[in-house]
C-alpha positions as CSV (number, residue, x, y, z in Angstrom):
1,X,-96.6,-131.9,-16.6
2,X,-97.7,-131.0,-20.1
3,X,-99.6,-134.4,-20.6
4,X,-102.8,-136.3,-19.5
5,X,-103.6,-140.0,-18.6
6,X,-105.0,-140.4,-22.2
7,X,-103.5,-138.7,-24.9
8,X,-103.3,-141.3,-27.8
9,X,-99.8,-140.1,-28.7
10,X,-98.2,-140.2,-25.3
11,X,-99.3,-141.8,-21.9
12,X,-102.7,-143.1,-23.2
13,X,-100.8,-144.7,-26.2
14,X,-97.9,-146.1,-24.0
15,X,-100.8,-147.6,-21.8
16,X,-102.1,-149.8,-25.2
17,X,-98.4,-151.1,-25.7
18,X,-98.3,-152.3,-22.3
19,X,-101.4,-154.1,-22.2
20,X,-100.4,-155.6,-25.1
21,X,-97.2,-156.5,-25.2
22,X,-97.4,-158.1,-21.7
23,X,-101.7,-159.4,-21.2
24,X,-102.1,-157.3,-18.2
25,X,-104.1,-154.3,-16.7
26,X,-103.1,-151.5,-16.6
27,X,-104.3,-148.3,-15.1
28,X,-103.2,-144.9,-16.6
29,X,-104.1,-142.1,-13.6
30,X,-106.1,-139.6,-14.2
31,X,-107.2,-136.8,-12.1
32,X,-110.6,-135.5,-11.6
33,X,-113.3,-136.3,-13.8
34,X,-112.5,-135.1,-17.6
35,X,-109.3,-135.0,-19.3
36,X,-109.0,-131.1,-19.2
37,X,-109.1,-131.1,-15.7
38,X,-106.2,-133.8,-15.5
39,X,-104.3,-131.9,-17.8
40,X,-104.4,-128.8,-16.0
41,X,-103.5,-130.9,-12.3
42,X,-100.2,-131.0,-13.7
43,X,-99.6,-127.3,-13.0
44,X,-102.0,-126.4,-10.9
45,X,-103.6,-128.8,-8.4
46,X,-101.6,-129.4,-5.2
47,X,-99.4,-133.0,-5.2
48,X,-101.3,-133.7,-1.8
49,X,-104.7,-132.9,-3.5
50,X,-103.5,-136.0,-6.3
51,X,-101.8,-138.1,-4.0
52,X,-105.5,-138.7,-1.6
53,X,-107.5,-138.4,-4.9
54,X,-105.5,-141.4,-6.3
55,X,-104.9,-143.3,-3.1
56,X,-109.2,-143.6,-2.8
57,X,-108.7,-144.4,-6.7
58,X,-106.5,-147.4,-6.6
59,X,-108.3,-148.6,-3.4
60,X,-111.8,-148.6,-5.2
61,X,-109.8,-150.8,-7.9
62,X,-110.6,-154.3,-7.2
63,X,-108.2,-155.3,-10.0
64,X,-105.3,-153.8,-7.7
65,X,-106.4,-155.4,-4.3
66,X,-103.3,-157.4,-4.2
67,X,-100.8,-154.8,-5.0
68,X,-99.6,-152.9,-8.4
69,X,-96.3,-151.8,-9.6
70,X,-95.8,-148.4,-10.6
71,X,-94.2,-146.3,-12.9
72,X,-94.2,-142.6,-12.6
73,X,-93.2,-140.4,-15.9
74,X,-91.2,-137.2,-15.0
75,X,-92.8,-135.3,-12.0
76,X,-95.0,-138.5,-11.3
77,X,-92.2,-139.8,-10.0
78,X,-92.3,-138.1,-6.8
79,X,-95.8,-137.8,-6.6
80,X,-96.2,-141.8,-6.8
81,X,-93.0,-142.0,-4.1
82,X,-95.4,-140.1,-2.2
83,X,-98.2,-142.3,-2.8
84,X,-96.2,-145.2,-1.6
85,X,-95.4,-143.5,1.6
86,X,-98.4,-142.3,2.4
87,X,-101.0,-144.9,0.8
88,X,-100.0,-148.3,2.4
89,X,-103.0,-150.0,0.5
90,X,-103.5,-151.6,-1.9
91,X,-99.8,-153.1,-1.4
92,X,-97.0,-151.0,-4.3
93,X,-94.5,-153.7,-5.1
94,X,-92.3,-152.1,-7.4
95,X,-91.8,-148.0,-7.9
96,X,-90.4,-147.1,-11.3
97,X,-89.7,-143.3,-11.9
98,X,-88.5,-141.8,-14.7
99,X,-86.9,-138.4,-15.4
100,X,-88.7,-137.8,-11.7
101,X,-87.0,-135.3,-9.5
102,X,-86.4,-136.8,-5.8
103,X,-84.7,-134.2,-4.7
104,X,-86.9,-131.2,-6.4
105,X,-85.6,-128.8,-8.7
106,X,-83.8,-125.4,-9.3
107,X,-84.3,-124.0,-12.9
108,X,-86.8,-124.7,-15.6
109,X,-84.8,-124.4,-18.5
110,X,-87.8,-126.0,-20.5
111,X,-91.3,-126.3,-20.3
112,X,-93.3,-129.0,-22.3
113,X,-96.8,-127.9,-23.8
114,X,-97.0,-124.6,-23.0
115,X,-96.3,-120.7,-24.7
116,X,-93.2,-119.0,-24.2
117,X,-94.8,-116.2,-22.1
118,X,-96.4,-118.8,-19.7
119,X,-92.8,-120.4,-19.4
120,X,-91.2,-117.2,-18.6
121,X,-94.3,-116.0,-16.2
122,X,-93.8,-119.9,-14.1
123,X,-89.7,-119.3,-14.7
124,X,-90.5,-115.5,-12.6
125,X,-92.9,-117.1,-10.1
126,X,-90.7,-120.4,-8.9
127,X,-87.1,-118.1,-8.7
128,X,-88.9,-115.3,-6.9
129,X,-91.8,-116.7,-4.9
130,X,-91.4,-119.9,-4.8
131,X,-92.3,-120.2,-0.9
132,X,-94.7,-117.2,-1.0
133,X,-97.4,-119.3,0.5
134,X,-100.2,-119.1,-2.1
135,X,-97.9,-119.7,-4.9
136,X,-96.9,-123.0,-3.1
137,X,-101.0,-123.8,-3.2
138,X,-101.8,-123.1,-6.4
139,X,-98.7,-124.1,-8.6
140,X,-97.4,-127.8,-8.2
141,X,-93.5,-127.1,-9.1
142,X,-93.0,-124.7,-6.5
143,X,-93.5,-127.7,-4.2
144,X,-90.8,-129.5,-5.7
145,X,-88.9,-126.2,-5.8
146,X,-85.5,-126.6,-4.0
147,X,-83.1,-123.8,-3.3
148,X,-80.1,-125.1,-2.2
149,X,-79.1,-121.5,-1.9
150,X,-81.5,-121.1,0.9
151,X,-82.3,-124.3,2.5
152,X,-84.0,-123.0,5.5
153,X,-86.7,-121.3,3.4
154,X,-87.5,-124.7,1.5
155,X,-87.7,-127.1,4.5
156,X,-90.3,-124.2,6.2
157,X,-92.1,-123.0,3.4
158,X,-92.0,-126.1,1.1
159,X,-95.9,-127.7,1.5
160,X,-94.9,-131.1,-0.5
161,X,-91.1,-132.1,-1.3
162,X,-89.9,-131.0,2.3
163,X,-92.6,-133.7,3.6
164,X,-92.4,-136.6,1.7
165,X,-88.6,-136.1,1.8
166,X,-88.6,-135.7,5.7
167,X,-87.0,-132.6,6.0
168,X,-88.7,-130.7,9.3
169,X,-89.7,-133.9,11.4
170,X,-89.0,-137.6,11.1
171,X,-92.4,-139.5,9.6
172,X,-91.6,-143.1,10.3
173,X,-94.7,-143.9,9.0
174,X,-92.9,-142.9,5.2
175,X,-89.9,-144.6,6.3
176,X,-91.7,-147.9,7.2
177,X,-94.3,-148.0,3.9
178,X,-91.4,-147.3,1.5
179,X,-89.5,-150.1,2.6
180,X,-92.3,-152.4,1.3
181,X,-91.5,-151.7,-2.1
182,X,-89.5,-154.9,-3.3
183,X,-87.9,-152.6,-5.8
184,X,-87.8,-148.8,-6.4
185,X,-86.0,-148.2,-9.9
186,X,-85.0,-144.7,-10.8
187,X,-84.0,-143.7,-14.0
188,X,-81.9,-140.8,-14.8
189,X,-81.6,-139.4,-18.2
190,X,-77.9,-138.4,-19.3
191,X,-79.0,-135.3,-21.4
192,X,-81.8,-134.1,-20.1
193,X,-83.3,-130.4,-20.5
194,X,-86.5,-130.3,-18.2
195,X,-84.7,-131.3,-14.9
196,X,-82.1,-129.1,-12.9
197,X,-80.0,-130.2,-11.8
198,X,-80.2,-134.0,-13.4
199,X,-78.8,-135.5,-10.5
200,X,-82.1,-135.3,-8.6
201,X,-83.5,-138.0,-10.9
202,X,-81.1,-140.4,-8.5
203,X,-81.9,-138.6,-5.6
204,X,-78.9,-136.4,-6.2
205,X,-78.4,-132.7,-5.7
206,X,-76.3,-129.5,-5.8
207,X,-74.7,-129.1,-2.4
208,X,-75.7,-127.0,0.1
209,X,-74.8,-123.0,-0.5
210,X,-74.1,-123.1,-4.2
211,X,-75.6,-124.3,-7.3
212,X,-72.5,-125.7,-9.2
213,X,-71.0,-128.9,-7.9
214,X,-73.7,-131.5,-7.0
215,X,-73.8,-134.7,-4.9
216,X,-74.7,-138.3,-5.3
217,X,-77.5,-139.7,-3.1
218,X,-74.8,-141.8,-1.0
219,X,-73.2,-138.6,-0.2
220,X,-76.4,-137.0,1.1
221,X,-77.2,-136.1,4.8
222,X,-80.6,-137.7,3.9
223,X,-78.6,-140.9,3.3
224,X,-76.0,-141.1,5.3
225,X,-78.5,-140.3,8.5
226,X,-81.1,-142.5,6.9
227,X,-83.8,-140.1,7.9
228,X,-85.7,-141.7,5.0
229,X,-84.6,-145.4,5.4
230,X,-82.8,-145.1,2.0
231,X,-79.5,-146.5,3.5
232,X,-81.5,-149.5,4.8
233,X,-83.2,-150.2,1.3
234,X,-79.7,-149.7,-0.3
235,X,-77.8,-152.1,2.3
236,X,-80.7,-154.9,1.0
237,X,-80.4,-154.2,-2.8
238,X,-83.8,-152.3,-3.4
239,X,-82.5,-149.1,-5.0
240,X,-82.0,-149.7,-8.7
241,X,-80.4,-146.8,-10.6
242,X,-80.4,-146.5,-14.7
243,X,-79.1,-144.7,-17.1
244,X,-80.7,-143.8,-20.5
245,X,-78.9,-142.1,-23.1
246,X,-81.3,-139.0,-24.1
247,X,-83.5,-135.9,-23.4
248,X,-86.3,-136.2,-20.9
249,X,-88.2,-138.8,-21.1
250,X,-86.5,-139.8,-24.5
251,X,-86.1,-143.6,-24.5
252,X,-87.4,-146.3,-26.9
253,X,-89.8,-149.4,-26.6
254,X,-86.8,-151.5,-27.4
255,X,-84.7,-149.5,-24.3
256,X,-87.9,-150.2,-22.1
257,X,-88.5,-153.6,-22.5
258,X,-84.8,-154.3,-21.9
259,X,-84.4,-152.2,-19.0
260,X,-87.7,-151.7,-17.6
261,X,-89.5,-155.4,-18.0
262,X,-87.2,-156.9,-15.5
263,X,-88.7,-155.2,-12.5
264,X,-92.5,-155.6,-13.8
């Protein structure tokens, strides 16, 4: 959200210190076919519109054929879970989110990149709408939008997050392709601003009826029923869950290479 593929001083520069600090390829994502139009896919084209675009990406990538790792930067985190689950080929090895929000969001306290007035009218839109049907179509956090104040509402009305998080029917199709991932690394940020509540970034949440007190993933009915094979991945040492002192998306090289490099 707020950022492209390419943008020298953020994901297009973080690509260059990859490639060469550790000699490999490295694709950045980008959606559609110029960089305004990748910009603007991070408010307003659908996460199921990216996810198929980028699935028929990676798979026309002959550098990828035998499998990738990837890392997902805020709300890409979710969107490349989804890609795993959905998008068995070419093979993801290792899933890497950070600051992404696994079990959606309610509030957005801050809003990177864009006027106040646009902040407030998305702030008005997500409390009040959220599951109106063509907001959920034509703006991409009202598909991560969770109300845990009205639970039945999100699981009906939500068009991405209640899917990929098997919340209406059991897709064991998502169940079996994310338990190919040799790893799936999530890291949560202790001070961040963007996310509410920060718990999702570990697949936490607030729990169900209030927004004050908030659970862990283990404690989850999603867990403890496994209705997304979770338990299972956990019981076999897949889940990896960090910590990194900061704001969103605030870390260093130094904090990446010590944390992150082990699971590349």
């Amino acid at each position: 959200m707020g950022d492209t593929c390419c943008f020298p001083f953020s994901l297009g520069g973080f690509k260059i210190f990859l490639e060469r600090d550790l000699n490999v390829y490295i694709k950045s994502i980008k959606i559609g076919n110029s960089i305004v139009t990748d910009y603007k896919s991070g408010y307003l084209i659908h996460p199921n519109e990216q996810v198929k675009e980028v699935c028929q990406q990676l798979n026309n990538d002959p550098a990828l054929t035998y499998g990738y790792n990837a890392i997902g930067f805020s709300q890409g985190g979710q969107f490349l879970r989804a890609l795993a689950q959905r998008c068995a080929t070419p093979k993801m090895n290792n899933l890497i989110t950070l600051g992404g929000q696994h079990q959606g969001i309610f509030g957005l306290p801050d809003c990177p990149s864009l006027s106040k007035k646009s902040c407030e009218k998305f702030r008005q839109l997500l409390n009040h709408a959220a599951y109106v049907h063509w907001v959920q179509e034509s703006l991409v956090q009202a598909t991560y939008w969770h109300n845990p104040l009205n639970e039945q509402a999100y699981k009906e009305a939500s068009t991405f997050l209640a899917d990929i998080n098997n919340e209406r029917t059991i897709n064991q199709t998502y169940i079996k392709n994310l338990q190919q991932l040799n790893k799936f690394v999530m890291v949560k940020f202790t001070k961040d601003r963007i996310v509410q509540p920060i718990e999702s970034q570990w697949f936490g949440f607030y729990k169900t009826g209030q927004d004050k007190e908030t659970e862990t993933l283990q404690e989850s009915e999603l867990f403890l029923k496994n209705r997304l094979g979770l338990l299972e991945m956990h019981k076999r040492n897949k889940l990896i869950f960090l910590e990194c002192e900061g704001d969103h998306l605030q870390f260093s090289k130094a904090w990446f290479k010590a944390n992150i490099y082990p699971h590349l």
